[in-house]
N, C-alpha and C positions, 0 to 999 in steps of 0.2 A: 046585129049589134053594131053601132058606131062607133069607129074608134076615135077618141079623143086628142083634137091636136098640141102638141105641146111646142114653144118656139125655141123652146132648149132646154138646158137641165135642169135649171133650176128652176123653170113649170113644174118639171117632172118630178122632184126629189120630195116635195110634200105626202103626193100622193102614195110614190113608192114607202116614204114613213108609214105611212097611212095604214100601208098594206100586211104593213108587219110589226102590230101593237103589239102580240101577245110575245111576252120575254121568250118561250119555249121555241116561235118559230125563229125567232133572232138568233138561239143557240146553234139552231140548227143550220142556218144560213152562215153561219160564223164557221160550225164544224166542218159543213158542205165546200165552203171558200178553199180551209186550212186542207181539206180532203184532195180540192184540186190542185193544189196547190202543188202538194206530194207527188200525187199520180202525175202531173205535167213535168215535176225534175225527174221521176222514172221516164217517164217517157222520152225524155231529151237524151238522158245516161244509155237507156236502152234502144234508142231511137229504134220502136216503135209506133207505130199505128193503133194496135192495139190500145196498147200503155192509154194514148188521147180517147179514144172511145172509153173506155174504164174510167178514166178521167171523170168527161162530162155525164155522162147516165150516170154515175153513184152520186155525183156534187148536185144533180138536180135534183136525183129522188132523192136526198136528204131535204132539201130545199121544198121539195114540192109537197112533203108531209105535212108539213109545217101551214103552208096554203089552205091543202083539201080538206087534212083534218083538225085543223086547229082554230086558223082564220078563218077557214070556212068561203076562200072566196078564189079568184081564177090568178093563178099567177101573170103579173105583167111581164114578162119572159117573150108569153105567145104575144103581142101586141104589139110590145116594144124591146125588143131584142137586146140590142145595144144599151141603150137608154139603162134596160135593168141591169145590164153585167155592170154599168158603171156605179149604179145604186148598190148591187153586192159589195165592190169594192169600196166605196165610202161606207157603206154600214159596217164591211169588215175595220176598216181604219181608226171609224168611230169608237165601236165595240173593245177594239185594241188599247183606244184612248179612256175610256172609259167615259163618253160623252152620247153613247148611244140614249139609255135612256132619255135623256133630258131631251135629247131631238123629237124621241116620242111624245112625251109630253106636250112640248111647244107645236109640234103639228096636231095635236090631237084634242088643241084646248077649243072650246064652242068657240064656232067664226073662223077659224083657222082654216 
């Protein structure tokens, strides 16, 4: 498979919309964020190892449910690494803001 090039984020931030219509995986990537969020201040308090490993493996499988079994399609995580944590972080933001939807929409409408 070819991976698609983007020339920065804001190529990317459609797509990654794109990839996360269904409200239930958005909850989840919301929960998955606030989840790392926790386990990384444990982890700093506790300065563990551990703690960051706990961390990321529970914030993705919440994250990656969401994908396999909901959206049905590959999370851009494996792809685009980066690119995606910064897309979690605005959809977190957004979600926060209460403008998440509307971003759905607007990337989602025919021709977009």
């Amino acid at each position: 498979m070819r991976v698609k090039q983007y020339e920065n984020f804001a190529e990317f931030w459609p797509d990654y919309v794109r990839a996360h219509r269904h409200p239930t995986t958005r909850k989840l990537h919301f929960v998955g964020t606030t989840n790392l969020i926790v386990w990384l201040l444990a982890a700093a308090v506790y300065r563990s190892p551990k703690l960051l490993l706990v961390a990321v493996v529970s914030s993705y499988t919440l994250a990656w449910v969401g994908h396999f079994f909901i959206e049905e399609n590959i999370p851009l995580t494996f792809q685009y690494p980066v690119k995606a944590a910064l897309g979690d972080l605005l959809m977190y933001m957004k979600i926060w803001q209460g403008k998440m939807d509307t971003e759905v929409a607007r990337h989602n409408q025919v021709g977009a």
